[in-house]
C-alpha positions in Angstrom: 0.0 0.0 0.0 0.8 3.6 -0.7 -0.1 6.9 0.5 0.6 10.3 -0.6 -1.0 13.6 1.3 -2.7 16.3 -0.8 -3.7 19.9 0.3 -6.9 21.7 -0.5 -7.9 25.1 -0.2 -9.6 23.6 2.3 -8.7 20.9 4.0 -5.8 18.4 3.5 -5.8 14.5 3.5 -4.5 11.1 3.0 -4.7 8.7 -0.1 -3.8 5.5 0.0 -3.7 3.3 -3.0 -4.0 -0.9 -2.7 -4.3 -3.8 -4.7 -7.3 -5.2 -3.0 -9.9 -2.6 -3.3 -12.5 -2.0 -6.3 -13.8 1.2 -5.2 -13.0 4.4 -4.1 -14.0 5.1 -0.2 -13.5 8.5 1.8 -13.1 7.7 5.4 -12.9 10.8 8.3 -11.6 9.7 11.8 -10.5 12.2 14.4 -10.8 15.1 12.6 -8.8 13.6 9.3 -9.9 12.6 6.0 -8.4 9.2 4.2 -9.3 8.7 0.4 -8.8 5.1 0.0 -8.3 3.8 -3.8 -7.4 1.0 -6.0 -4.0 1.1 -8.5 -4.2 2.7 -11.0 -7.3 5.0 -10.6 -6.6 8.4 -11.8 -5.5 11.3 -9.2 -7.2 13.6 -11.0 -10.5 11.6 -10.8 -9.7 11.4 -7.1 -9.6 15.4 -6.8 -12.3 15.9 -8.5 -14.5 13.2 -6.3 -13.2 15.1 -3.4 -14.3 18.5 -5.0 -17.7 17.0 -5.4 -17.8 15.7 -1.9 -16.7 18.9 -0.3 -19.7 20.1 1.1 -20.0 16.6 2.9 -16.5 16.1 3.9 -16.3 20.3 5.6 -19.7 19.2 7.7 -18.4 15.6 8.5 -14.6 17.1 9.6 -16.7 20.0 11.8 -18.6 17.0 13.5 -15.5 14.4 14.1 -13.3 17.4 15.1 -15.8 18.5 17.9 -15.8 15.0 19.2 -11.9 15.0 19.7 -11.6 18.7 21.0 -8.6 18.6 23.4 -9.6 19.0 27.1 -7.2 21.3 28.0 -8.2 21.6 31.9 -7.6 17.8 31.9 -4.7 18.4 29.9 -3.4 21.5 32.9 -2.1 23.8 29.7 -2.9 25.6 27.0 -1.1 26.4 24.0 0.0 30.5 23.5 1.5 31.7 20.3 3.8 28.9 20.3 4.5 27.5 24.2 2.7 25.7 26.2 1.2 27.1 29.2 0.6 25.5 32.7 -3.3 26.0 33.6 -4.3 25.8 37.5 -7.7 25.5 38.5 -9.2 26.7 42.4 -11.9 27.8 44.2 -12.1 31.2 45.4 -14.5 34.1 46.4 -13.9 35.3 42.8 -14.1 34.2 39.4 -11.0 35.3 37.4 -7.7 34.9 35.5 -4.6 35.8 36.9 -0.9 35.6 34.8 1.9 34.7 36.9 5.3 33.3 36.4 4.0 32.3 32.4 1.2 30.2 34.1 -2.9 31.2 34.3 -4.3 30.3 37.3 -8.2 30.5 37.0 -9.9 30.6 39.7 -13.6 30.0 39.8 -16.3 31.1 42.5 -17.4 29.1 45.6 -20.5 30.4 44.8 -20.4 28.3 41.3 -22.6 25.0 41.5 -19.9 21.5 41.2 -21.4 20.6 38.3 -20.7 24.2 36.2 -17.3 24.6 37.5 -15.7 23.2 34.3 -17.8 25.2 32.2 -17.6 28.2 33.8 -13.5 27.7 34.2 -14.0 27.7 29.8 -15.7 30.8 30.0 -12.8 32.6 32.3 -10.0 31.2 29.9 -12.0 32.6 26.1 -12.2 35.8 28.2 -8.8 35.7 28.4 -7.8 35.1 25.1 -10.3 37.4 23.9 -8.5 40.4 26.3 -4.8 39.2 24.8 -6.0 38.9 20.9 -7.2 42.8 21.4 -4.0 43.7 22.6 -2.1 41.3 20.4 -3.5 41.7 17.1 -3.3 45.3 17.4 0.3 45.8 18.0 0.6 43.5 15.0 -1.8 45.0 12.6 0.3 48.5 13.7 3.4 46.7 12.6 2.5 45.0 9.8 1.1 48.0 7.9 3.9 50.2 8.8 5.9 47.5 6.9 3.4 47.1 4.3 2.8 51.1 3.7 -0.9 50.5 4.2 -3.3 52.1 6.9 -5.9 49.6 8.3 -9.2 50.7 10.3 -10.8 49.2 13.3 -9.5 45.8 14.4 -12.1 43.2 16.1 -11.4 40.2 17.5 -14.3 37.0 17.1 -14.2 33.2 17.7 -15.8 32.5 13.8 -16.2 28.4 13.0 -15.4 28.8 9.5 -12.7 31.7 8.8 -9.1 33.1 11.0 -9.7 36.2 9.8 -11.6 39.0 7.3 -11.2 42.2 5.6 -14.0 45.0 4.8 -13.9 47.2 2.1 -14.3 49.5 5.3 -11.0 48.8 5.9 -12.0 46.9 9.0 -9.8 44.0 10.1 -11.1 40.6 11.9 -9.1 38.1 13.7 -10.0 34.9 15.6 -9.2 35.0 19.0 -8.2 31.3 18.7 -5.1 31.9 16.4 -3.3 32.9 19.5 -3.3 29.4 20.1 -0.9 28.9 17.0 2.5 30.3 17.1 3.1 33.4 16.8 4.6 33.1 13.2 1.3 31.4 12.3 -0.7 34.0 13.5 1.1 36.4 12.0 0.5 35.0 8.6 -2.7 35.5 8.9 -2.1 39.8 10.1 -0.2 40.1 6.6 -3.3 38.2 4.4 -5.7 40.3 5.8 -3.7 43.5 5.3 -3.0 42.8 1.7 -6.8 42.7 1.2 -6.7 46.0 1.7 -4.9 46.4 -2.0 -6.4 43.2 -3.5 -9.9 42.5 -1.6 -9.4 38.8 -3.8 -6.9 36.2 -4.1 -5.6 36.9 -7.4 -2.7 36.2 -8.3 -1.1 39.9 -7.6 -3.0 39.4 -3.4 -0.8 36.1 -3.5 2.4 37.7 -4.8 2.0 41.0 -2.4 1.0 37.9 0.8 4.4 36.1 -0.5 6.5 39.5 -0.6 5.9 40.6 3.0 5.9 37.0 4.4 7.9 34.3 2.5 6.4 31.5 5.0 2.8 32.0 3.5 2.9 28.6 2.7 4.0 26.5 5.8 1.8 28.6 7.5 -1.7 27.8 5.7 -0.2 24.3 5.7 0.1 24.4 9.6 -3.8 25.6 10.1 -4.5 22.8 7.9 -3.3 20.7 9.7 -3.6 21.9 13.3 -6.7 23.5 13.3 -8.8 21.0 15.1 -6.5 21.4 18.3 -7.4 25.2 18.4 -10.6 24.4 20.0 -11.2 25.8 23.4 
């Protein structure tokens, strides 16, 4: 058997070729899709299956990668633009978040019922990374265009399913809190593709080349939010 890995727009996957099969199957496990087919069958045919299927293969990866979110209070850290932070959870007369030593220490009411202390623990930690995307896509965005030579508007940070970031013809600039849990080079990336919308509001060929100009890693880093997106679930 052999296997080679393709990337979408999309969504990347696995295909495997074998001697024993007659037909071709598309299988999604843990947040991955496998395309498994017998020798011989075209890899063109193959892409364009997958192109058909993409509707049903975006909805099934959604659903499988939901099921295998990473408990990260279990887990006692959370990822942060690149390290790996120690999480601490107590009991106290107030909910919050403090930062100290490079650890969060969340601390959840007494006054919390047992069985929402877990949730509400989830809610104290998205505050937080909402709080630090302000602060830290702002500072980039004000970097980025300097570089760039263009002027940006107001910068909002979300927590969107389907998209790390948008541009307006407003000039306004969106970023999902959740790419702080990439590193920072990752996240980054994603500053400079927004920005360029704001000469190109497509992804013509000239975007691409003005994305590829300012940040030669373009590349690896759609390739690592391919491929590491389910774990930026919180």
């Amino acid at each position: 058997m052999s296997a080679l890995v393709i990337e979408s727009d999309t969504f990347s996957y696995s295909l495997h070729y074998s001697a024993k099969r007659r037909s071709v199957a598309l299988q999604i496990k843990q947040g991955k899709l496998t395309v498994r087919a017998p020798f011989g069958y075209s890899l063109t045919d193959i892409k364009t299956l997958v192109a058909q299927k993409q509707p049903w293969i975006v909805k099934h990866l959604q659903h499988s990668e939901q099921q295998t979110k990473p408990d990260w209070l279990m887990q006692q850290q959370v990822p942060m633009l690149g390290t790996m932070m120690p999480l601490q959870l107590r009991s106290g007369v107030k909910s919050q978040v403090q930062h100290v030593d490079n650890s969060l220490i969340i601390t959840v009411s007494t006054r919390t019922a047992a069985q929402n202390v877990q949730r509400r623990a989830l809610v104290l930690i998205q505050q937080w990374y909402q709080q630090q995307a302000v602060s830290w896509f702002s500072e980039r965005v004000a970097y980025w265009q300097g570089r760039m030579q263009l002027q940006a508007g107001p910068v909002i940070i979300g927590n969107w399913q389907t998209k790390w970031g948008y541009c307006k013809h407003n000039t306004e600039l969106g970023f999902n809190r959740r790419l702080l849990m990439a590193p920072a080079w990752v996240a980054d990336y994603v500053v400079v593709h927004e920005l360029a919308h704001l000469k190109h509001l497509n992804h013509s060929p000239r975007f691409w080349q003005l994305v590829r100009q300012h940040y030669p890693q373009a590349e690896q880093a759609k390739s690592w939010l391919r491929q590491q997106h389910q774990q930026m679930e919180l």
